[in-house]
PAKOL-92607 format. One record per residue (C-alpha): residue in three letters; x, y, z; residue number from 1. Coordinates in Angstrom, 1 decimal, padded with zeros to 4 digits. Each point is the difference from the previous one (the first is absolute). Example, Ala and Ser with C-alpha at 12.3 -4.5 7.8 and 13.67 -1.06 7.14 Angstrom:
BEGIN
  res       x       y       z    n
  ALA   012.3  -004.5   007.8    1
  SER   001.4   003.4  -000.7    2
This chain:
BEGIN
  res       x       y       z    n
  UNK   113.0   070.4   123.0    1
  UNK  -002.9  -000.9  -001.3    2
  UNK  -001.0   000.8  -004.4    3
  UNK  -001.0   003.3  -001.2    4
  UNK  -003.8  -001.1  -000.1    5
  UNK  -000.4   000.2   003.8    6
  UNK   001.5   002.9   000.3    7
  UNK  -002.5   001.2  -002.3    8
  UNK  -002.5  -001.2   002.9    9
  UNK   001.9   001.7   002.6   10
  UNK  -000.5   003.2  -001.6   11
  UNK  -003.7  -000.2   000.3   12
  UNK  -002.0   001.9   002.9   13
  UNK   000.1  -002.8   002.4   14
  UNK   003.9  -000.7   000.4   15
  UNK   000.5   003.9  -000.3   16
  UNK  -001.7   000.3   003.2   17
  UNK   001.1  -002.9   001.4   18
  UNK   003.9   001.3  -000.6   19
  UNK  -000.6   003.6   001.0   20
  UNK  -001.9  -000.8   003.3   21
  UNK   002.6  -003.0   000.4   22
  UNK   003.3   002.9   000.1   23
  UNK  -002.6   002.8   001.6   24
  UNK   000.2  -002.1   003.1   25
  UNK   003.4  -001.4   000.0   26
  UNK  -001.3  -003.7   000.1   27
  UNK   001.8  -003.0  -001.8   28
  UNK  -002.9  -000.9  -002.6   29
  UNK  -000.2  -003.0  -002.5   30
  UNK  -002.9  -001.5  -001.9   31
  UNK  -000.2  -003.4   000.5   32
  UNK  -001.6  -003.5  -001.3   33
  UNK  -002.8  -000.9  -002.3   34
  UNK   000.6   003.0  -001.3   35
  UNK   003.2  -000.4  -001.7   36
  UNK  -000.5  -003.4  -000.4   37
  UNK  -003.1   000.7  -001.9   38
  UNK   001.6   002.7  -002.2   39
  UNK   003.5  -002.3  -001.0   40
  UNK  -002.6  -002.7  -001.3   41
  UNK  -001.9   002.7  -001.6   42
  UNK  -003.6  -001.2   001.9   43
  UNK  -001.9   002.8  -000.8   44
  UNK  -000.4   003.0   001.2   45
  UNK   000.8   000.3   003.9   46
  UNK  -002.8   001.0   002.5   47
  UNK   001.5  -000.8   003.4   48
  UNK   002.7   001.4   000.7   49
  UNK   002.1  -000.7   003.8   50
  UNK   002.7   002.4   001.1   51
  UNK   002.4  -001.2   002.7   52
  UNK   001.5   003.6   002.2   53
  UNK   003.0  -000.7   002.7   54
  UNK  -002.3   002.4   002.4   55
  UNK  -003.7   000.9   000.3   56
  UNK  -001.8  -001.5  -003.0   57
  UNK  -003.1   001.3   001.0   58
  UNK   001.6   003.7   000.7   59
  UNK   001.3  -000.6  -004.0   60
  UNK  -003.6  -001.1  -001.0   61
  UNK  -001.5   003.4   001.5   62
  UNK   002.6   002.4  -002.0   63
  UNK  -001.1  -002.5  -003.4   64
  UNK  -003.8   000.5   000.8   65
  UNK   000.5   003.8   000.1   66
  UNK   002.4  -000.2  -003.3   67
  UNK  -002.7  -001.9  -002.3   68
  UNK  -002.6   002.6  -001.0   69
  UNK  -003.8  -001.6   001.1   70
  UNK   001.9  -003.0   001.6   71
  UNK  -002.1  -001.6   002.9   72
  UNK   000.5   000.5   003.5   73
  UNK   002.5  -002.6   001.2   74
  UNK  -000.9  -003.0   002.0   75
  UNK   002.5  -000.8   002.8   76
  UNK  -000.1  -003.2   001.5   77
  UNK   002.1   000.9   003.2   78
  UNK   000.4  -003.8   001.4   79
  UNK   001.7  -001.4  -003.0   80
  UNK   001.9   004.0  -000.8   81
  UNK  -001.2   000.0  -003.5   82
  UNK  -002.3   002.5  -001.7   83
  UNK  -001.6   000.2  -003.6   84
  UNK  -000.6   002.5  -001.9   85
  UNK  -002.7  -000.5  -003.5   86
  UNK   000.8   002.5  -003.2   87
  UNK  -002.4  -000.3  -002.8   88
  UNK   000.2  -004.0  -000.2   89
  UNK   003.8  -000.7   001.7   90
  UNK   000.0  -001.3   003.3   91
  UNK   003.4   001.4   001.6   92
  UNK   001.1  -002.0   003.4   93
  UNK   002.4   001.8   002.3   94
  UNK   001.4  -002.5   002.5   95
  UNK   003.8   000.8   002.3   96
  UNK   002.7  -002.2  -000.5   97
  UNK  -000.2  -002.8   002.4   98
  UNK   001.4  -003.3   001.8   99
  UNK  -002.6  -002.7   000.6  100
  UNK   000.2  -003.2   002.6  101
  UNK  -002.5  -002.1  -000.1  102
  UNK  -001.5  -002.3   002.8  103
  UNK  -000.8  -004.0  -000.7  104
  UNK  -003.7   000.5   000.2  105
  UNK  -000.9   003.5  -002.3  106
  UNK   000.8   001.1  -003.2  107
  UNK  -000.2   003.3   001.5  108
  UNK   003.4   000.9   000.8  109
  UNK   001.6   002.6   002.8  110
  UNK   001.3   003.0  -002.0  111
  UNK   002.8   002.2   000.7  112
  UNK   001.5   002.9  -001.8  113
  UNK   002.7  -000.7  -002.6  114
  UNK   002.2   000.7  -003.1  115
  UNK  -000.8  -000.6  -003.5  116
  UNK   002.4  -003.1   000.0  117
  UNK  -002.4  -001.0   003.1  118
  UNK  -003.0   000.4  -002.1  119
  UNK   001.4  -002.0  -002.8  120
  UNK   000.9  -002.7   002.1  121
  UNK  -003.7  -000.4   001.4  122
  UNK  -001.4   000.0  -003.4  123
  UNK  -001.4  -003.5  -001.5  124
  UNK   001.3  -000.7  -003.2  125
  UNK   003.9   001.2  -001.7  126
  UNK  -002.7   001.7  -002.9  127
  UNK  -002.0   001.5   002.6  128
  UNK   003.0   002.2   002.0  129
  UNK   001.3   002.0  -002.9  130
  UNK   000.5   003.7   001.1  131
  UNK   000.1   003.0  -002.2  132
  UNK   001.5   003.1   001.7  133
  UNK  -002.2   003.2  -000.5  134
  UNK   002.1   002.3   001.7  135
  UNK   001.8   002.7  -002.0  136
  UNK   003.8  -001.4   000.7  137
  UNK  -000.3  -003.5  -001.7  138
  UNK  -003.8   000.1  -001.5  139
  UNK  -000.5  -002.4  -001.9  140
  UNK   002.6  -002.8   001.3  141
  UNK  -001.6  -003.6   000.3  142
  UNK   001.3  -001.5   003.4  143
  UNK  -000.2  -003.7  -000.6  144
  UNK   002.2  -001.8   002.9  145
  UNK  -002.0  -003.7  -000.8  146
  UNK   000.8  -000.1  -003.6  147
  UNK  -003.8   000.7  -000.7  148
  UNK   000.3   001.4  -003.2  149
  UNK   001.6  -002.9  -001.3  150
  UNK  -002.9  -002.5   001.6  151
  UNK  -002.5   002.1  -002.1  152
  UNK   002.2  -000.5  -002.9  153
  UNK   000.1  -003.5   000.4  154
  UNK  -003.5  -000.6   001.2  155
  UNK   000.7  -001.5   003.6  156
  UNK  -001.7   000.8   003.4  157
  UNK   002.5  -000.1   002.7  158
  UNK   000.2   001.3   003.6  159
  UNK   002.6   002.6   001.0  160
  UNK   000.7  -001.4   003.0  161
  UNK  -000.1  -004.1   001.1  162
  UNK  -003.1  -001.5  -001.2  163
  UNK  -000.7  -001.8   002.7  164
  UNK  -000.3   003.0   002.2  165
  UNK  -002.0   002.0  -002.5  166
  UNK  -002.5  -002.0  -000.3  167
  UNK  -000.8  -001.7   003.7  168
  UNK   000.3   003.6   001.3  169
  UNK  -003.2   001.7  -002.2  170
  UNK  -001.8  -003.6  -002.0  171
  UNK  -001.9   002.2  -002.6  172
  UNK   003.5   000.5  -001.5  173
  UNK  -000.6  -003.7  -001.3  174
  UNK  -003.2   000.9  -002.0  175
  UNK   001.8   003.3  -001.2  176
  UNK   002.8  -001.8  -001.1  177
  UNK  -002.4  -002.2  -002.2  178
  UNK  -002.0   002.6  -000.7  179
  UNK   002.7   002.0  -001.8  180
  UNK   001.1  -003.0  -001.8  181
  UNK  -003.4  -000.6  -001.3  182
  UNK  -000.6   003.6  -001.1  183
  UNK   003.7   000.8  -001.4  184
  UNK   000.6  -003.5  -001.2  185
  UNK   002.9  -000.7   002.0  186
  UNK   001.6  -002.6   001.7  187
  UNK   000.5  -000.1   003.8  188
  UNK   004.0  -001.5   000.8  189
  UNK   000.6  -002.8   001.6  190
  UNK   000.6   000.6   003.5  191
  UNK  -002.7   002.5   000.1  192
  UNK  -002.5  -003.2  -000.7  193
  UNK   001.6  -002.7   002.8  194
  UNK  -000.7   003.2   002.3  195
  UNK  -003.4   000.3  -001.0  196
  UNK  -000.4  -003.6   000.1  197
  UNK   001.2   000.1   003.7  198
  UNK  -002.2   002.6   001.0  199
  UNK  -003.4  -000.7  -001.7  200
  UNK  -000.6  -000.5   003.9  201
  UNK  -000.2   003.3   000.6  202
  UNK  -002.3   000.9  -002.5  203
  UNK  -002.6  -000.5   003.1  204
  UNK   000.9   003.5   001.5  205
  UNK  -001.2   002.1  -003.0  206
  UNK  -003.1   001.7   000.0  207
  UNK  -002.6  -002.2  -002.3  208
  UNK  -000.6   003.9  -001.9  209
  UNK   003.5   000.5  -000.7  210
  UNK   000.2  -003.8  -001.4  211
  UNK  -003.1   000.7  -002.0  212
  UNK   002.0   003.2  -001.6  213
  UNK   002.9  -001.9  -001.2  214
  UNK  -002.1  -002.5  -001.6  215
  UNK  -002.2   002.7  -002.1  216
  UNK   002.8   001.0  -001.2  217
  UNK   001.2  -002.7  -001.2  218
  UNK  -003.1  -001.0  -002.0  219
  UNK  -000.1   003.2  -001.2  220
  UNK   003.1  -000.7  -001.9  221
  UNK   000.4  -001.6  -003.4  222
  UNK   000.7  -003.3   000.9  223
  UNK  -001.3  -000.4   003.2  224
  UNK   000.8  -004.2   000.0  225
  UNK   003.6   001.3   000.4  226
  UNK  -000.9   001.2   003.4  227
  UNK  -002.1  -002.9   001.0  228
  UNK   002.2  -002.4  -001.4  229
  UNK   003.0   001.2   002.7  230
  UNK  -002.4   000.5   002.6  231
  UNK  -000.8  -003.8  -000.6  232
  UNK   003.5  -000.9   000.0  233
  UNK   000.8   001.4   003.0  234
  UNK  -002.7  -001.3   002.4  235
  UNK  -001.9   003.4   000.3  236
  UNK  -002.7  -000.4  -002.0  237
  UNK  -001.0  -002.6   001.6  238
  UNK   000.1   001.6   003.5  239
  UNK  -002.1   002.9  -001.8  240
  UNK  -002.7  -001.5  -002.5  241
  UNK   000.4  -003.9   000.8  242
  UNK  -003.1  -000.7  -002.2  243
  UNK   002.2   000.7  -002.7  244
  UNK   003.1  -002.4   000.9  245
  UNK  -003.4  -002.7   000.7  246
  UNK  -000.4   000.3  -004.2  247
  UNK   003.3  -001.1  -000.3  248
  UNK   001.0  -003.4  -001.3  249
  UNK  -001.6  -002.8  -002.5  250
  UNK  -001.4  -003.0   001.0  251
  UNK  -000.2  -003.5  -002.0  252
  UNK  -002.6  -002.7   000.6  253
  UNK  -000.7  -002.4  -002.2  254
  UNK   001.8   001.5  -003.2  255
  UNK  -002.0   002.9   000.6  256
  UNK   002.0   003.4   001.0  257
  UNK  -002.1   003.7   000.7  258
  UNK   002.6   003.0  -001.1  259
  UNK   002.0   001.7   002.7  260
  UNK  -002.6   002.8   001.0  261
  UNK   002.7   002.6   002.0  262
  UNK   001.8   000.0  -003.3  263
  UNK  -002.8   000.4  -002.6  264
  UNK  -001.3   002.7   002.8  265
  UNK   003.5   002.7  -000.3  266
  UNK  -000.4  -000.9  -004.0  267
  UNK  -003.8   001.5   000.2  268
  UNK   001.6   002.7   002.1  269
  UNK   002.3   001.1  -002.5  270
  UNK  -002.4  -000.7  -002.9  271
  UNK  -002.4   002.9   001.5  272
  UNK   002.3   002.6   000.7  273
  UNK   000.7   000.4  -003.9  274
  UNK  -003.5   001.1   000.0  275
  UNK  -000.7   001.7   003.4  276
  UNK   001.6   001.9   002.6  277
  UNK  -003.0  -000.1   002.1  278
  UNK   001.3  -001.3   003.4  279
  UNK  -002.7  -001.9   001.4  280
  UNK  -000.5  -001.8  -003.7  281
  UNK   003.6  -001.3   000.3  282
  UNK  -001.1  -001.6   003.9  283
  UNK  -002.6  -001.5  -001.4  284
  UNK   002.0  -001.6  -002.2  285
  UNK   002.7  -001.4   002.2  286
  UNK  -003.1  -000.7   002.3  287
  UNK  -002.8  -001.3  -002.5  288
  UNK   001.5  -003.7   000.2  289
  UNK   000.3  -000.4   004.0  290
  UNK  -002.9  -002.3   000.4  291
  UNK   001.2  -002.3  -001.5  292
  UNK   002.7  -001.6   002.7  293
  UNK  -002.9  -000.8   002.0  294
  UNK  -002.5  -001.5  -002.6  295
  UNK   002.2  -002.0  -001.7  296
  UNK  -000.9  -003.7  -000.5  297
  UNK   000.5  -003.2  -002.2  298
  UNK  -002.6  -002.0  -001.8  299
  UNK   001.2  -003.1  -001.3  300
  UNK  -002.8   000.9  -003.0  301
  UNK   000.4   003.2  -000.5  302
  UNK   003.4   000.9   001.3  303
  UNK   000.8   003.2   002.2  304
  UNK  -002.7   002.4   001.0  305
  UNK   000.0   003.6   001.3  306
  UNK  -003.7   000.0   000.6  307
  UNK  -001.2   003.3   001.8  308
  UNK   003.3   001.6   000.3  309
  UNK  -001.3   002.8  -001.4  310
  UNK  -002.9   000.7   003.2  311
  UNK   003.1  -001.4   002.1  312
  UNK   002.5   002.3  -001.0  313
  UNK  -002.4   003.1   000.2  314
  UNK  -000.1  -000.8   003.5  315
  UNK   003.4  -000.6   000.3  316
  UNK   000.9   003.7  -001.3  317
  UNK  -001.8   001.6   003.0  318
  UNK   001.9  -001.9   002.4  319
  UNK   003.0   001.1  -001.2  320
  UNK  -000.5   003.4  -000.7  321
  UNK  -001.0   000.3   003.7  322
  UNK   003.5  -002.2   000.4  323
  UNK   001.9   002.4  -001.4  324
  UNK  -001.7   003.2   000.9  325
  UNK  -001.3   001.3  -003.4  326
  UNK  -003.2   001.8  -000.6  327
  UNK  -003.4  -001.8   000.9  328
  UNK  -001.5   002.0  -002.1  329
  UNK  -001.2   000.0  -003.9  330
  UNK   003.6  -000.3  -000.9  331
  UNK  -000.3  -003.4   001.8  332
  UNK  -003.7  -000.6  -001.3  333
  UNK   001.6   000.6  -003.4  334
  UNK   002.7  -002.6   000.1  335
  UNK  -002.7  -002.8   001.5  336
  UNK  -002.3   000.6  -002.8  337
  UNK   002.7  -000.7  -002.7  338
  UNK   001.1  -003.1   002.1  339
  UNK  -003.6  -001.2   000.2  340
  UNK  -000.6   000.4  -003.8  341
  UNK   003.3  -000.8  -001.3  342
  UNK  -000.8  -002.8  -002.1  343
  UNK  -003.6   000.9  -000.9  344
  UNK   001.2   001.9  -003.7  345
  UNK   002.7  -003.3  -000.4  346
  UNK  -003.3  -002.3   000.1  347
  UNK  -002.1   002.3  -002.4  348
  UNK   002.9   000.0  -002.0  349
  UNK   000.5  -003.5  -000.3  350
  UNK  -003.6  -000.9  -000.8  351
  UNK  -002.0   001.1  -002.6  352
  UNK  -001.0   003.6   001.2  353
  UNK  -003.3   000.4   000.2  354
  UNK  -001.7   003.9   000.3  355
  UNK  -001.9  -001.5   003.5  356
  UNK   003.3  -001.1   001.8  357
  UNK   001.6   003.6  -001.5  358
  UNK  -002.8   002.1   001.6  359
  UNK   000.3  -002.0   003.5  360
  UNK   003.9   000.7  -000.6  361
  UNK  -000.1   003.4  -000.2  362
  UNK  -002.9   000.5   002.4  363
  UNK   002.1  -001.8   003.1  364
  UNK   003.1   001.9  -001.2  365
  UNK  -001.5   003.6  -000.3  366
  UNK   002.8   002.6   000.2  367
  UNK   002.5  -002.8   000.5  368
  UNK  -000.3  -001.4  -003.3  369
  UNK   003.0   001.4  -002.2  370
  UNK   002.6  -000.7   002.9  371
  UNK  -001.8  -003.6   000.5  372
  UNK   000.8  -000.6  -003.8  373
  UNK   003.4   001.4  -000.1  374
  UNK   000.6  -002.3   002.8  375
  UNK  -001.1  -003.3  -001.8  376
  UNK   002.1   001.0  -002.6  377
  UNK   002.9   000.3   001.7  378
  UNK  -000.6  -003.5   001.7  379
  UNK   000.6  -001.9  -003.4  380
  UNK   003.5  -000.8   000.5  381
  UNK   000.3  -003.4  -001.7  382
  UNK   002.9  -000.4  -002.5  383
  UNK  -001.9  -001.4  -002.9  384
  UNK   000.1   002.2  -002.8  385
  UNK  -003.3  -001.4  -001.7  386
  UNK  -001.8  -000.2   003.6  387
  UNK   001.4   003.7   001.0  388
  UNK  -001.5   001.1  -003.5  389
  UNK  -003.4  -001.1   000.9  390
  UNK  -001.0   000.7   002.9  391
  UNK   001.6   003.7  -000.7  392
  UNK  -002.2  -000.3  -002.5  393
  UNK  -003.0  -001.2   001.5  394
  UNK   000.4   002.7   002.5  395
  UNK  -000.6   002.6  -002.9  396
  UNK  -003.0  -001.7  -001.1  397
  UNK  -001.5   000.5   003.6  398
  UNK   001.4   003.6   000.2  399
  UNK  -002.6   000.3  -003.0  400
  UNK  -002.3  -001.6   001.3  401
  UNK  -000.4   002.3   002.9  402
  UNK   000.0   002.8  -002.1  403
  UNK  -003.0  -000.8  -001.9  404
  UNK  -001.7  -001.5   003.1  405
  UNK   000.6   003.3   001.7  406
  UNK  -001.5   002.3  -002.9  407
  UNK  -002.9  -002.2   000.2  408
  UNK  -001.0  -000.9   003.0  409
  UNK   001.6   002.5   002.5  410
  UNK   000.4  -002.5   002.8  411
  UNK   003.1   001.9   001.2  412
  UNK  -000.9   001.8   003.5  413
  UNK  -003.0  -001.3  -000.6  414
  UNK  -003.0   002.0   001.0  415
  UNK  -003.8  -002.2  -000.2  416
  UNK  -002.1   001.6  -002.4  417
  UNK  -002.9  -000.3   002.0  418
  UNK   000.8   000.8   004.2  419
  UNK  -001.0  -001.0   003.0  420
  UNK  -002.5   002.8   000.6  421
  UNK  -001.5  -000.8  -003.2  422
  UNK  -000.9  -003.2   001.3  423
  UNK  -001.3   001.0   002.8  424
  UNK  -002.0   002.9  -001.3  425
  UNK  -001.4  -002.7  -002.6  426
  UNK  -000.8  -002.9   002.2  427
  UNK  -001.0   002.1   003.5  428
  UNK   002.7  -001.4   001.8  429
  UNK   001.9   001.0   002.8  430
  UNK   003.9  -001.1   000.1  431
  UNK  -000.1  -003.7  -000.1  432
  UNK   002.4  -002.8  -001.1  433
  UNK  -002.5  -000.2  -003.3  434
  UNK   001.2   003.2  -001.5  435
  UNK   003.2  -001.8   000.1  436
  UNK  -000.9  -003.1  -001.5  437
  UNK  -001.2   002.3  -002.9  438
  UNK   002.7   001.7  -000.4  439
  UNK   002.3  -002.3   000.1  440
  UNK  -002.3  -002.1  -002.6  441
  UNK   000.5   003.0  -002.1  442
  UNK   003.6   000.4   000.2  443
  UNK   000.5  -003.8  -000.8  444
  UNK  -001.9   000.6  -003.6  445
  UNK   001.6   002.4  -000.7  446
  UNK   003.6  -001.7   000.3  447
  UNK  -001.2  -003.3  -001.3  448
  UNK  -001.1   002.2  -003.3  449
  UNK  -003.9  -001.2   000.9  450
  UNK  -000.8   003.5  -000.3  451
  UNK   001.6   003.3  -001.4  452
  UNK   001.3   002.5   002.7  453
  UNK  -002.6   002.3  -000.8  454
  UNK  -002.9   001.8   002.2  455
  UNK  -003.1  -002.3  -002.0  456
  UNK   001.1  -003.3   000.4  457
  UNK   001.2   000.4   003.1  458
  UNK  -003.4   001.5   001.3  459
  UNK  -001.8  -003.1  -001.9  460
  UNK   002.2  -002.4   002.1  461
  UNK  -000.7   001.9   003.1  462
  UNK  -003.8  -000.9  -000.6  463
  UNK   000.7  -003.7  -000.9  464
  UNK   002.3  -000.6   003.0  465
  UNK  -002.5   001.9   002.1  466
  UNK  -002.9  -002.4  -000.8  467
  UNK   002.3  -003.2   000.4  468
  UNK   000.4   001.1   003.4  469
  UNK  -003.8   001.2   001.0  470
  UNK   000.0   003.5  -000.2  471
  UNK  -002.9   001.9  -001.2  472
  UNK   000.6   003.3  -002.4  473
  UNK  -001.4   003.2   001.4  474
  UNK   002.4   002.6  -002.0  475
  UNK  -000.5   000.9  -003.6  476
């Protein structure tokens, strides 16, 4: 049995109607997985919630929809014999007991009917195939034939059936296995990792979305290097994101050694997430340093060199998102920009920062700005206390700076003072490349602090640059 606090739980709406349809229909009900596991490591409150039924579960789903006053209509996916049902923000999934048998060449397994013992046994993970009766007779018992109770108690992923076979027969169960470690900070046993080391081969059958899934997850955890690290270890990462295993490694030449970049890339990772939980900020930050495999050179003079692995790695994003199947679209844009720019705030705030190269800064960046800040803070990872201090520090001073900059000048989304039709209506001109010329002429002043961002100047440098380049005034 399981402690008074989720019995507590099963007395609310939900498991009410769940039990009462459940013995209504005579069928053999349990809840089952994340859900219980959830609840015994007291992860929050539980939104999804999966109900195994030795019969119909979509016949079970039905009589729960019709239970749970202004419940949605139930969705039935008839191919896989599982249904859904939504009540104010739960997901409930109803699926029968089954028996799976998998071919060498799917994931997608032939499915028969089955008992609750079969349904266990098809389940991934010891923590994942607990069982909790809801029927009326013995509600409430925890069936737990794998010992999975105890796993969760001791913090260790392991397979309820051989390892070997769990894992060739559906591959994603690799990333889920590390994926669970990295968000519930466990350890994955022993034989469990030589089978996923055997199998990383298979990996190949999964969908590129369903690989993509796993691995938001996993930087959406705390620690997301955790994940990356076993990944690594394992030989997957590198047959998913290989321009991350190209980082890894130091080279010497002469005396002269660059830093291991694939290591100071999951410590930049980790760094951000204390201060973000924005998913695409946390990809560019495992991302932001990827150019630099391919630029990498040595100088006898001047030592190692990463020239233009910012442009290169920008590049580099878009051909793996399209790798990998994730969104083309500003989400992608997004992560490119903060690759581009990534070092552009380090080299302000190493120099002396001057209001000019703070305007440009914050005129490129635009919306982007905080996240592309946060990010350069998170990318000083060197271990030297009095180093660490300053450029921490220096960071702040730049922080500053933009914020007076900004009062000032505006140059945020920044909108010309005087437009194109102004020109035009001035000058007599027709659209030509000389309107741009002036514009751009005027936008320059403005960021080099030539002129203020204001609708006077401006129009006074639209007059000069107008008669450097020939153009006679007609407007007033």
């Amino acid at each position: 049995m399981l402690n008074k606090d989720f019995h507590t739980v099963l007395q609310k709406e939900v498991f009410q109607a769940l039990a009462h349809c459940a013995d209504n229909l005579s069928l053999e009900s349990y809840l089952v997985g994340g859900f219980i596991r959830d609840h015994i490591l007291s992860r929050g409150k539980a939104k999804d919630i999966d109900v195994v039924t030795v019969g119909s579960g979509i016949e079970l789903a039905k009589a729960v929809q019709k239970e749970l006053p202004g419940a949605k209509p139930v969705q039935v996916f008839k191919s896989y014999g599982t249904a859904m049902v939504q009540w104010r923000d739960i997901s409930l999934e109803f699926v029968g007991a089954r028996k799976e048998s998998y071919s060498k060449d799917s994931r997608n397994p032939k499915v028969s009917q089955g008992t609750l013992a079969d349904d266990q046994n098809r389940r991934d993970f010891t923590i994942n195939a607990l069982a909790l009766s809801l029927n009326a007779k013995d509600k409430g018992t925890l069936i737990d034939p794998f010992n999975g109770l105890e796993d969760l108690q001791n913090g260790i992923i392991r397979t309820p059936m051989k390892p070997t076979s769990t894992y060739s027969d559906d591959p994603l169960r690799m990333l889920r296995a590390i994926r669970f470690a990295a968000q519930l900070n466990f350890k994955i046993e022993a034989q469990s990792l030589k089978a996923i080391q055997k199998n990383t081969h298979r990996i190949a059958i999964i969908s590129k979305e369903r690989i993509v899934e796993e691995l938001h997850k996993i930087m959406l955890t705390t620690q997301p290097s955790q994940g990356f690290l076993i990944l690594e270890q394992n030989d997957l990462l590198e047959r998913i994101i290989p321009e991350l295993i190209q980082l890894k490694g130091i080279e010497e030449i002469e005396g002269q050694r660059h830093k291991d970049n694939f290591y100071h890339t999951l410590e930049v990772v980790d760094n951000i997430c204390h201060h973000t939980e924005n998913l695409w900020l946390r990809w560019a930050a495992l991302l932001h340093d990827i150019g630099k495999a391919p630029t990498k050179k040595f100088h006898p003079k001047i030592g190692w060199t990463f020239h233009g692995h910012e442009f290169v790695g920008s590049k580099m994003v878009y051909k793996l998102f399209k790798r990998l199947k994730m969104p083309l679209n500003e989400k992608m844009k997004y992560v490119q920009k903060l690759v581009m720019m990534s070092s552009r705030p380090i080299i302000i705030a190493e120099d002396i920062v001057t209001d000019a190269a703070v305007r440009r800064l914050v005129f490129d960046a635009g919306e982007i700005l905080e996240d592309l800040i946060t990010l350069c803070e998170a990318d000083i990872t060197t271990k030297n206390p009095a180093r660490f201090k300053r450029y921490h520090n220096n960071f702040k001073l730049v922080r500053q700076k933009i914020k007076e900059v900004e009062e000032r000048d505006r140059v945020r989304n920044f909108q010309p003072p005087v437009t194109g039709e102004m020109i035009m209506n001035h000058f007599n001109l027709r659209p030509c490349k000389e309107i741009g010329l002036i514009k751009e002429a005027i936008k320059e002043a403005i960021l080099e602090g030539e002129i203020p961002n204001e609708y006077d100047a401006a129009f006074a440098m639209m007059i000069k640059k107008g008669s450097e380049i020939g153009l006679e005034t007609h407007g007033e």
